[in-house]
FIMILUM-105430 format. One record per atom (N, C-alpha, C): residue number from 1; residue in one letter; atom name; x, y, z. Coordinates in Angstrom, 3 decimals, padded with zeros to 6 digits, always signed. Layout:
<atoms>
{atom NUM, A, CA, {X, Y, Z}},
...
</atoms>
This chain:
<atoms>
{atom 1, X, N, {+000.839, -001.179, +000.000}},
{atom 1, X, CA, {+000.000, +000.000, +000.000}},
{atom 1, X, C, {+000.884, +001.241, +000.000}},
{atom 2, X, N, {+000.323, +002.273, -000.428}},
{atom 2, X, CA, {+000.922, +003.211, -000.860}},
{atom 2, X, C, {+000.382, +004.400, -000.660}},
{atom 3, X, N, {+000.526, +005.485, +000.299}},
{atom 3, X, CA, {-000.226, +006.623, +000.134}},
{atom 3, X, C, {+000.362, +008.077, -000.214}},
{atom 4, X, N, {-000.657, +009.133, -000.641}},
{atom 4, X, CA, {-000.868, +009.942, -001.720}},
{atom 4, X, C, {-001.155, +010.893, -000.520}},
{atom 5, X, N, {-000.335, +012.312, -000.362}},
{atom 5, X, CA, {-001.460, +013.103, +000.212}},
{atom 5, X, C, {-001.133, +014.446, -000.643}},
{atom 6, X, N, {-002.890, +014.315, -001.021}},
{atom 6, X, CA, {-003.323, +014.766, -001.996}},
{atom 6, X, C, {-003.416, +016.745, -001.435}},
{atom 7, X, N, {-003.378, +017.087, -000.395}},
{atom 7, X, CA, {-002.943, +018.661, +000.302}},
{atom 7, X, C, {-002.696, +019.129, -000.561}},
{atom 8, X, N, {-001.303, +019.520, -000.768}},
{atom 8, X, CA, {-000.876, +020.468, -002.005}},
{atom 8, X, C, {-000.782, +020.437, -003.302}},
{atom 9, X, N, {-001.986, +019.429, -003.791}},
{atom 9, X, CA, {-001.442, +018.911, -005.216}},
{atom 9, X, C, {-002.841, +019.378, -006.086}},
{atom 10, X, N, {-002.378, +019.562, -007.199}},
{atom 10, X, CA, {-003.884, +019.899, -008.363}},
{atom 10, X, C, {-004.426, +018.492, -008.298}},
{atom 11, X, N, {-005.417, +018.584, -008.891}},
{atom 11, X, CA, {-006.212, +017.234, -009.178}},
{atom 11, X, C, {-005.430, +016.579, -010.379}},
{atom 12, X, N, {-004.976, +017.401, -011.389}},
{atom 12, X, CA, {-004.211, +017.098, -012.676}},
{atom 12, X, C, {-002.899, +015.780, -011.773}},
{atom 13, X, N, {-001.938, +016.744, -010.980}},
{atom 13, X, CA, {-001.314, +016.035, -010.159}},
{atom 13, X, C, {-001.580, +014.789, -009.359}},
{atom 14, X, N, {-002.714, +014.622, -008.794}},
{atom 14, X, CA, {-003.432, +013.486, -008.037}},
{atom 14, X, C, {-003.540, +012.507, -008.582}},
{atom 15, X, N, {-004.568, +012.558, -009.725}},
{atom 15, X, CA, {-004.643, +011.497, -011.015}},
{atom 15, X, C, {-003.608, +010.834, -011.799}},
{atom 16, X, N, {-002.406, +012.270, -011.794}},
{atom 16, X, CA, {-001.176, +011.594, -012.620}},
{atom 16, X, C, {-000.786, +010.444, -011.743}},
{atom 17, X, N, {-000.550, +010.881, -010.530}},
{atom 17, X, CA, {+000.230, +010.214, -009.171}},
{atom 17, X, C, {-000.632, +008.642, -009.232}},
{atom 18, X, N, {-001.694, +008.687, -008.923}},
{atom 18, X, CA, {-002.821, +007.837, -008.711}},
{atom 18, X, C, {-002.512, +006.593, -009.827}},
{atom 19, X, N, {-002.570, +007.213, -010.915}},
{atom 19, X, CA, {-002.419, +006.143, -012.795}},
{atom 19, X, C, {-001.126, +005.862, -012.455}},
{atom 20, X, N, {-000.329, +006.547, -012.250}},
{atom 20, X, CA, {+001.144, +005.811, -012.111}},
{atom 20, X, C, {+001.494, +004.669, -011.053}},
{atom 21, X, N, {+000.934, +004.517, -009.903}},
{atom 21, X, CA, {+001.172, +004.038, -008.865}},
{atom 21, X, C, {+000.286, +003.005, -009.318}},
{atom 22, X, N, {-001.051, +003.442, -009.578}},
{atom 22, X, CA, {-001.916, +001.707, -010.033}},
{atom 22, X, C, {-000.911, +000.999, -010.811}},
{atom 23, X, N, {-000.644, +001.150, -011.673}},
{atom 23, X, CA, {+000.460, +000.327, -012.294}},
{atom 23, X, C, {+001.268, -000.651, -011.812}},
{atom 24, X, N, {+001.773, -000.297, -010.754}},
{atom 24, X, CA, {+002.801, -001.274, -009.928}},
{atom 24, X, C, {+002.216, -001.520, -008.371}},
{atom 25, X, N, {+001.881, -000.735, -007.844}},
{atom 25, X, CA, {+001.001, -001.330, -006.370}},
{atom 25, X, C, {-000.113, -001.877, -006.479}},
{atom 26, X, N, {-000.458, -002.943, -005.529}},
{atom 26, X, CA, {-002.287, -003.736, -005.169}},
{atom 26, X, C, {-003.067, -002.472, -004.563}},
{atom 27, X, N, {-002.428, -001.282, -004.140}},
{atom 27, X, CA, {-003.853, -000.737, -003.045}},
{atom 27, X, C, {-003.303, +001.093, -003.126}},
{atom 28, X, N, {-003.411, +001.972, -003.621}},
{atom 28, X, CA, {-003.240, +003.451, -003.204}},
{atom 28, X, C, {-004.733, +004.323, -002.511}},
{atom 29, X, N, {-003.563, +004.608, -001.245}},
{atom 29, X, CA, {-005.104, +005.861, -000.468}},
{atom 29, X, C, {-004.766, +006.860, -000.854}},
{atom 30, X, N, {-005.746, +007.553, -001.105}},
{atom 30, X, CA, {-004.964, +009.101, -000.998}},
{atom 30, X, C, {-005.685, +009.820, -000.275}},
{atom 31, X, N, {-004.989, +010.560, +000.756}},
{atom 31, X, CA, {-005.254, +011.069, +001.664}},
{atom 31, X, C, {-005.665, +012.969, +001.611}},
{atom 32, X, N, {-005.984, +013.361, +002.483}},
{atom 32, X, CA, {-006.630, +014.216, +002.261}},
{atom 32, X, C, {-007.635, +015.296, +000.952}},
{atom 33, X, N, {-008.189, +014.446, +000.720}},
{atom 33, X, CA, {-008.675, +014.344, -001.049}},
{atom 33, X, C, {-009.622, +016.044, -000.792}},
{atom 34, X, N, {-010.112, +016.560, +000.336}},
{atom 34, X, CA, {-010.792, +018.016, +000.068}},
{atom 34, X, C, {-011.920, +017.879, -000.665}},
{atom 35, X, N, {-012.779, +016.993, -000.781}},
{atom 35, X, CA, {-014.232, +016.897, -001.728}},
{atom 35, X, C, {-013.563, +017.574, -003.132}},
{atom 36, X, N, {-012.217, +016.894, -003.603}},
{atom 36, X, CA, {-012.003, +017.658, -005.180}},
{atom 36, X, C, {-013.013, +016.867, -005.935}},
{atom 37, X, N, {-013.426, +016.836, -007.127}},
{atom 37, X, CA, {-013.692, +016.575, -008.230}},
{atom 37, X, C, {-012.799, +016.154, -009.131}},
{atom 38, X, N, {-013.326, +014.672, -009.676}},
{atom 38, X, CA, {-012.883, +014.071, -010.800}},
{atom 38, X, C, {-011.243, +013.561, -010.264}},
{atom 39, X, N, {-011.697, +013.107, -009.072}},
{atom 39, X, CA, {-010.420, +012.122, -008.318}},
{atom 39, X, C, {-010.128, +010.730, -009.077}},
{atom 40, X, N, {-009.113, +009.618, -008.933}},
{atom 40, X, CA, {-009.387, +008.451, -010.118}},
{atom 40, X, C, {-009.959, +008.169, -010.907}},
{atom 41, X, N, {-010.042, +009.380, -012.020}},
{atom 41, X, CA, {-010.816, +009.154, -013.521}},
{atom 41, X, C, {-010.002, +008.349, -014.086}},
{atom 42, X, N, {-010.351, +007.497, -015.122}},
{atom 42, X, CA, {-009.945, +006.623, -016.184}},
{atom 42, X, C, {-008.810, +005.639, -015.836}},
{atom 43, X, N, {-009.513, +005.070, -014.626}},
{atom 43, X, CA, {-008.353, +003.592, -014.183}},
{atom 43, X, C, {-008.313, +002.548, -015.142}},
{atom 44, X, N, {-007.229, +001.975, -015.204}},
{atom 44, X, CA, {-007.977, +000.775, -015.902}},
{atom 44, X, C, {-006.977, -000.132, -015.664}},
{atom 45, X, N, {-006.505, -000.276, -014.315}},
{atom 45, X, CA, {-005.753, -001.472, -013.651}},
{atom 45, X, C, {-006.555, -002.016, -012.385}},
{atom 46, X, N, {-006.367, -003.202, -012.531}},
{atom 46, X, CA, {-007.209, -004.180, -010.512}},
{atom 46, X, C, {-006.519, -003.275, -009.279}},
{atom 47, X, N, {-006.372, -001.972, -008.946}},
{atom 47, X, CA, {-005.458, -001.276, -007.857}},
{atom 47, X, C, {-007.131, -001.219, -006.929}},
{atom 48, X, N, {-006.464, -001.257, -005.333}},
{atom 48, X, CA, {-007.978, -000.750, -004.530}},
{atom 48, X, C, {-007.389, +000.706, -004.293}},
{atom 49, X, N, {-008.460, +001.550, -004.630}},
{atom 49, X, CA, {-007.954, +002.527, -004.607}},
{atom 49, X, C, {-008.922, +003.471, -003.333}},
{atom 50, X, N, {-008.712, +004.142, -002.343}},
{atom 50, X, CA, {-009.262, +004.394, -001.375}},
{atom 50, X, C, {-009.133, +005.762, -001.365}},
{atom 51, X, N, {-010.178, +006.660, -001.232}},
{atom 51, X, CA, {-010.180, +008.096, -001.133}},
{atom 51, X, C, {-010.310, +008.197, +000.550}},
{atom 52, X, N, {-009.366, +008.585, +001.302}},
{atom 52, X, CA, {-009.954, +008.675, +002.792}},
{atom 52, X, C, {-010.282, +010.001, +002.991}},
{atom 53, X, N, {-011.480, +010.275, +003.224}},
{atom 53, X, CA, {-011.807, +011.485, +003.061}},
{atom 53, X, C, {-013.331, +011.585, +002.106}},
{atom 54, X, N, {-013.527, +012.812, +001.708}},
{atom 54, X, CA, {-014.826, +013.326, +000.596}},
{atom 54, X, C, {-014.743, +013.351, -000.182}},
{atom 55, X, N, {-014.995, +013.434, -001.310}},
{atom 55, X, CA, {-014.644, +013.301, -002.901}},
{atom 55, X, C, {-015.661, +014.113, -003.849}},
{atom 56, X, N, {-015.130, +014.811, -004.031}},
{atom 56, X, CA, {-016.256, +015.698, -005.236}},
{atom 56, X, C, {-016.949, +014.790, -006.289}},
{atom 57, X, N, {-017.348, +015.284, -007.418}},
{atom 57, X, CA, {-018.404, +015.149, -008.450}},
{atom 57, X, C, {-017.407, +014.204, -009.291}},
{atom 58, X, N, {-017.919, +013.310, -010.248}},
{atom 58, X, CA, {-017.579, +012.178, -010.756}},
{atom 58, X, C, {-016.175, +011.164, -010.373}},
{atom 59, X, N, {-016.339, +010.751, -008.764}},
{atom 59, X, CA, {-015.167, +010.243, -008.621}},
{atom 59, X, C, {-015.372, +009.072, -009.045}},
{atom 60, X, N, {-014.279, +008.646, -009.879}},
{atom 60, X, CA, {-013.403, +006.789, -010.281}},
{atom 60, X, C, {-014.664, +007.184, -011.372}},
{atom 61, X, N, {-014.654, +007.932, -012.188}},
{atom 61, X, CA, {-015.635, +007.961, -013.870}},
{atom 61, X, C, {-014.920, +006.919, -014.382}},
{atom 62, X, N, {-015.329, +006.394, -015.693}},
{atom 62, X, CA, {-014.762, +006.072, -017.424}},
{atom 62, X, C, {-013.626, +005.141, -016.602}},
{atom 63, X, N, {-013.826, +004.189, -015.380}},
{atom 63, X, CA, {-013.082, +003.551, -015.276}},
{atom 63, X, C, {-012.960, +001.775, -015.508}},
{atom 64, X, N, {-012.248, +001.130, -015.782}},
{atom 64, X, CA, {-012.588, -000.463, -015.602}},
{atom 64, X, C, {-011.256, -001.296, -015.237}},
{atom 65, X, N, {-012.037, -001.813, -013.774}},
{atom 65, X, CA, {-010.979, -002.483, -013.230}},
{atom 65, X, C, {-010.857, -002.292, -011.835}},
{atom 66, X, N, {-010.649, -000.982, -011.259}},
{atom 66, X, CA, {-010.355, -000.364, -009.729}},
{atom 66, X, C, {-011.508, -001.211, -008.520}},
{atom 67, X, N, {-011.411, -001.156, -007.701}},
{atom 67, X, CA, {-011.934, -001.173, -006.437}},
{atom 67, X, C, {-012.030, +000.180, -006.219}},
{atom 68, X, N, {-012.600, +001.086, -005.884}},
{atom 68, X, CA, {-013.103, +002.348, -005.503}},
{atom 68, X, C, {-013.739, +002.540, -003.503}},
{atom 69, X, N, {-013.161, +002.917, -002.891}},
{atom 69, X, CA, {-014.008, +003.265, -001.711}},
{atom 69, X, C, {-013.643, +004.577, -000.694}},
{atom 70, X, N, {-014.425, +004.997, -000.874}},
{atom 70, X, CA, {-014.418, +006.742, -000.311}},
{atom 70, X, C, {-015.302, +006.717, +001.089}},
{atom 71, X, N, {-014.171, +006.907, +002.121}},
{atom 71, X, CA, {-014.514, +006.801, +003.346}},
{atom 71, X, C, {-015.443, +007.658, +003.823}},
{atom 72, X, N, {-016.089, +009.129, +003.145}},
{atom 72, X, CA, {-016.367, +009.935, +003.538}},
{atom 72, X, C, {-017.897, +009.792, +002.183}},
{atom 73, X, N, {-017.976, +011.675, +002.591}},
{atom 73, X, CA, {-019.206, +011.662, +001.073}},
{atom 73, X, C, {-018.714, +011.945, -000.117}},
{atom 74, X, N, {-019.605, +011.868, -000.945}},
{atom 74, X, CA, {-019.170, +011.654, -002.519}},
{atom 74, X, C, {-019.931, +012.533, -003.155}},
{atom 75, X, N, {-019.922, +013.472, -004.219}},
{atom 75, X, CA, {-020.638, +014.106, -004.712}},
{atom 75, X, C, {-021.630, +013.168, -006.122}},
{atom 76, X, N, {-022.171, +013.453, -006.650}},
{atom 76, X, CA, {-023.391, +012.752, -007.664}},
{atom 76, X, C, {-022.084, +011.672, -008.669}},
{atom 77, X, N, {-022.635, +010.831, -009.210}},
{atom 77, X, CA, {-021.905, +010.336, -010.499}},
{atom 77, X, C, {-020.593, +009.887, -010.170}},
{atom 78, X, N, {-021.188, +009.359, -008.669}},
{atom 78, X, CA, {-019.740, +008.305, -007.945}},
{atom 78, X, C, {-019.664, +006.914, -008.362}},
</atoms>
């Protein structure tokens, strides 16, 4: 497992971080996610990927493959 804290980073940044790490780890959290929007868009590796925290509007979209679970709330089109 592998974690991400997502604090000072764009979402552009998060996602890059996020796609890269599915690649080679079973499990990335990322931590302090701030209810962003459009957190793990377009996975498409078996990674569990864990938002600890809230997650804005279309989190884990256009994806196939991930485990997805967001400890907190989620905005619509989760």
């Amino acid at each position: 497992m592998v974690e991400i804290d997502a604090r000072d980073k764009s979402i552009r940044e998060i996602n890059t971080e996020i796609k890269r790490l599915a690649q080679v780890e079973d499990e990335v959290v990322v931590l302090h996610p701030e209810a962003r929007h459009h957190l793990g868009v377009g996975l498409i590796w078996p990674v569990k990927l864990t938002i600890a925290g809230s997650a804005g509007y279309f989190c884990a979209g256009l994806c196939d493959g991930p485990q997805v679970r967001v400890t907190h709330n989620t905005g619509w089109s989760a």
